[in-house]
Every structure is written in C-alpha cells, then in structure tokens.
C-alpha positions as CSV (number, residue, x, y, z in Angstrom):
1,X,0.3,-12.5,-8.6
2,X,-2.4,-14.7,-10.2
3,X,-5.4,-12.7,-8.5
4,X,-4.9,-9.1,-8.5
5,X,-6.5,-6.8,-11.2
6,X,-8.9,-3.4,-11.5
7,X,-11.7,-5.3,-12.0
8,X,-13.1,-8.8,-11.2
9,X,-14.9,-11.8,-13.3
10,X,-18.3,-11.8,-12.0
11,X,-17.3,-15.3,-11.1
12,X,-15.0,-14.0,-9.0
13,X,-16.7,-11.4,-7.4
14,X,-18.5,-13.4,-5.1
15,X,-15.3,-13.5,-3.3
16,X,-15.2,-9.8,-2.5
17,X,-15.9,-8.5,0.8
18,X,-18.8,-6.1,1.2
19,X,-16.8,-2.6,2.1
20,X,-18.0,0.5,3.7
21,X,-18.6,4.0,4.5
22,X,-18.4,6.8,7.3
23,X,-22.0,8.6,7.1
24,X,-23.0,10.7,9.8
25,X,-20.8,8.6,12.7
26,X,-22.5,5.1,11.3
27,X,-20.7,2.7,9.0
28,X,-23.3,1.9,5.8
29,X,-22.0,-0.3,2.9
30,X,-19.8,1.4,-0.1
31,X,-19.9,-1.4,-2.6
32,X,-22.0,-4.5,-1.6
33,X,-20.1,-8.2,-1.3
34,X,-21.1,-8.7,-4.8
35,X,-18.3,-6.8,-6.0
36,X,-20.7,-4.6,-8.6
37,X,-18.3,-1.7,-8.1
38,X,-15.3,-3.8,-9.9
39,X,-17.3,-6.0,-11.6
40,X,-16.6,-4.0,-14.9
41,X,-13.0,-3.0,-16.3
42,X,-11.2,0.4,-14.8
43,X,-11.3,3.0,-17.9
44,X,-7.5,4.2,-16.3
45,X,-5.8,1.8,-14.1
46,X,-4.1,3.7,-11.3
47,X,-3.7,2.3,-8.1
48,X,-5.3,5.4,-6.8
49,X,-8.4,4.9,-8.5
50,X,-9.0,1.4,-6.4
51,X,-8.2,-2.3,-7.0
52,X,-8.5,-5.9,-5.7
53,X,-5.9,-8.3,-4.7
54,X,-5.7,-11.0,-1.9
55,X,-3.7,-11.2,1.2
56,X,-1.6,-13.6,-0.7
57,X,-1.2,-11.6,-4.3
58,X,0.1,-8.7,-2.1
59,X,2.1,-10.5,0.0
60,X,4.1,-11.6,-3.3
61,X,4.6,-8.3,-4.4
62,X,5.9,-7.3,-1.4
63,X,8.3,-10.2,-1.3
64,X,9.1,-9.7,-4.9
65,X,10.2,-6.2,-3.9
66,X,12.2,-7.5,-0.8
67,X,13.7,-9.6,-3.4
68,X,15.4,-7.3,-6.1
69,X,12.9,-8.2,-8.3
70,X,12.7,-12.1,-7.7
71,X,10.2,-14.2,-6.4
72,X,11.0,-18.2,-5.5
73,X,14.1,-18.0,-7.6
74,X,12.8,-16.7,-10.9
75,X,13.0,-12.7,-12.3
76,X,10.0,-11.4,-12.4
77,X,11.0,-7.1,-12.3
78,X,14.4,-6.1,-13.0
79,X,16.4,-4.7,-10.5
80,X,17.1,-1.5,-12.0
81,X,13.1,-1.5,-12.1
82,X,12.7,-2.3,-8.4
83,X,15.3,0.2,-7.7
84,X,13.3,3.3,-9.3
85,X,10.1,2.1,-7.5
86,X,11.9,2.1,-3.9
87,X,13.9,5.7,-4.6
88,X,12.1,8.6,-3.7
89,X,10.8,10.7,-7.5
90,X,9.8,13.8,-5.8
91,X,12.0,16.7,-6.3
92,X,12.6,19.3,-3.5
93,X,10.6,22.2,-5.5
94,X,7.8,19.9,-5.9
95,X,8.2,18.9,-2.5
96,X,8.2,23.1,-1.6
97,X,5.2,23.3,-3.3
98,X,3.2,20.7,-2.2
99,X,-0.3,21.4,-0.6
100,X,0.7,18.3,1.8
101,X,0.4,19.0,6.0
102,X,3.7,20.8,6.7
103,X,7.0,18.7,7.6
104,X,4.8,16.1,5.5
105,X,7.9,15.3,3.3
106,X,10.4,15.5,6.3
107,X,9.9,12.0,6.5
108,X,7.7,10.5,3.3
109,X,9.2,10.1,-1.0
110,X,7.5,8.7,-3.4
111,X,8.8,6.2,-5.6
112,X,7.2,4.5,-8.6
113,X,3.7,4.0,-7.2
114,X,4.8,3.3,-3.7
115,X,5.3,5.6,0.1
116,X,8.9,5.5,0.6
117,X,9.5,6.3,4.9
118,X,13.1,8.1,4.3
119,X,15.7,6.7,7.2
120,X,15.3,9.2,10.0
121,X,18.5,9.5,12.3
122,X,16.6,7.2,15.0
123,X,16.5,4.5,12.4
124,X,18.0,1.4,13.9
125,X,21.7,0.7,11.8
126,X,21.4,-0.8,8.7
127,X,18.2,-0.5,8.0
128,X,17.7,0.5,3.8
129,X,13.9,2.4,5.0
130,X,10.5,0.9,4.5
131,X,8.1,1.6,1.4
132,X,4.6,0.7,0.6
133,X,0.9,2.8,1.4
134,X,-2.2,3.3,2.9
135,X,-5.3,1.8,0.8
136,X,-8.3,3.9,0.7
137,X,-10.8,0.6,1.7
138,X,-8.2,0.5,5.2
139,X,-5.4,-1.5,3.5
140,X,-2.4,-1.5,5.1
141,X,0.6,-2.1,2.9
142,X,4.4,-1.9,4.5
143,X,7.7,-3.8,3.8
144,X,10.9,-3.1,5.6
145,X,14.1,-4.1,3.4
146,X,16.5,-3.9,6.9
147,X,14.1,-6.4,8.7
148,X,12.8,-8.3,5.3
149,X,9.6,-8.4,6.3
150,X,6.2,-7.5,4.7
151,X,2.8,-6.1,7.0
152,X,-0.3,-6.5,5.6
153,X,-3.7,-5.5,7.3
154,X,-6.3,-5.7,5.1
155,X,-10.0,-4.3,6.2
156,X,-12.8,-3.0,4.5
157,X,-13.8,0.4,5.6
158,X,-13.0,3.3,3.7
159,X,-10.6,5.7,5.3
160,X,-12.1,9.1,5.7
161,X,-10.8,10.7,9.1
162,X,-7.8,11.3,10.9
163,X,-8.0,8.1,13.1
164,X,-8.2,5.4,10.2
165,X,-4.9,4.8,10.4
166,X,-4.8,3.8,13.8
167,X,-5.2,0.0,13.6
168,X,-2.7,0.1,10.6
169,X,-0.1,1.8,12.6
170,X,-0.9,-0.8,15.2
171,X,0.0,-3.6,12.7
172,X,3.4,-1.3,11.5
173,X,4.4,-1.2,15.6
174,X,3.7,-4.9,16.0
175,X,5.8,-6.0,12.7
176,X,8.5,-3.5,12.8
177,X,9.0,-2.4,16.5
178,X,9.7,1.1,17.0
179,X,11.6,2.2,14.4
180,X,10.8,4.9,12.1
C-alpha cells in the first residue's frame, strides 16, 4: 500500500476527488478536489476520523487479508495479526448494551478495525464469513474469505441517510451473490 495515508502531499492532492454533502435534498461539495481537508496531517489517525487510499491500495489490503497476511508471496501482517482483525472483539455484555438498531449484532462483530458479517445458517457451506465496512464518503469495502474475492465501490458522497447504502449493497449482491 504505497498510497494510502490520513493526509495527502499537496502534490498529491490534486488527485483527490471533490466529495460531497446532503443539504436540504441537494448534493453541495464537502471538501473541494483540492484535497484542502487532508491536505494537513490527522492529529489521531483512526479510520473513523476519515482517510485516502486508491482503488488499488485497498484492493491490496484486502488481498493481503484474503492472504493470511501475504501479499505476492512476501509477509507483510502475521497471521496471528490477521486473525485478531477477522474475529469478532465485541463481547456479549457490550453487545447487550449497545445503543445500535435492535438484532444489530444478530448478524455484525467487530474485529480489529474491520465489520465482521458472522455466518448466518443460510450461508452457503464453507464459507469462513465476509469482513470489511462502510466508508463515510460512500466507500464500499467487502472481502469474502469462502469466495476470495474483494468488492470495492468507491464514490464520493458522504453517507447521511438510510438509502446510502443502496448502491454498495448493489456491488455486495453483484460480487457475492446472495449469500449473507
């Protein structure tokens, strides 16, 4: 992953698209093409506070992940690493308390930094579940370790209502077929 990061080079900035904003049923511009909003460094990096990355940066990790913690033949995590991301963190009493949309957890975990779909009974055999998330500028960002295969949708409006995730679910459908 040679060009992912929390911030960008104003060199590199150029190269981000312009992403916007629900206001009042119009789309208006977030953060302009310049890339101004990343253009200086994160004071925390979490993923939840927003970063950049291209098609082909994320498409790595995902791989990498798919891989046990290789990428074209060379170690970059270890597997015990990749296997705390991928196994769901959340305990049931947080899960009891959680202020999350009821049967929320029926069928989500949370790893290290990633979603984690938990095998539902209608899962097609073998299948080891899918993991990744929903960006907040309309990334889409799933791997499936039965089907190893990695869905990407990047756009660049911000989600901010129920139906964002239509077009992403879409994608999910089109990679993944049916299953859960």
């Amino acid at each position: 992953m040679e060009d992912a990061g929390f911030s960008e080079a104003p060199a590199g900035a150029a190269r981000l698209a312009t992403t916007y904003r629900r206001d009042a049923g119009r789309m208006v511009a977030r953060n302009p093409a310049s890339g101004a909003g990343f253009a200086e460094p994160a004071r925390f990096e979490a993923g939840g506070t927003g970063h950049v990355a291209t098609v082909d940066d994320l498409l790595a990790f995902g791989r990498i992940l798919l891989g046990g913690g290789t990428h074209r033949g060379r170690r970059i995590l270890s597997r015990a690493s990749v296997e705390e991301m991928l196994t769901d963190q959340v305990t049931p009493a947080q899960k009891a308390a959680s202020p999350f949309s009821h049967g929320f957890w029926d069928s989500t975990g949370w790893g290290l930094s990633i979603g984690l779909v938990q095998p539902a009974a209608t899962q097609a055999p073998g299948s080891r579940g899918r993991f990744g998330w929903w960006g907040g500028f309309g990334t889409t960002f799933f791997a499936d370790r039965g089907l190893d295969t990695v869905a990407l949708l990047f756009s660049n409006r911000m989600m901010g209502g129920p139906d964002d995730a239509a077009l992403g679910e879409a994608v999910l459908r089109a990679a993944f077929g049916d299953r859960g």
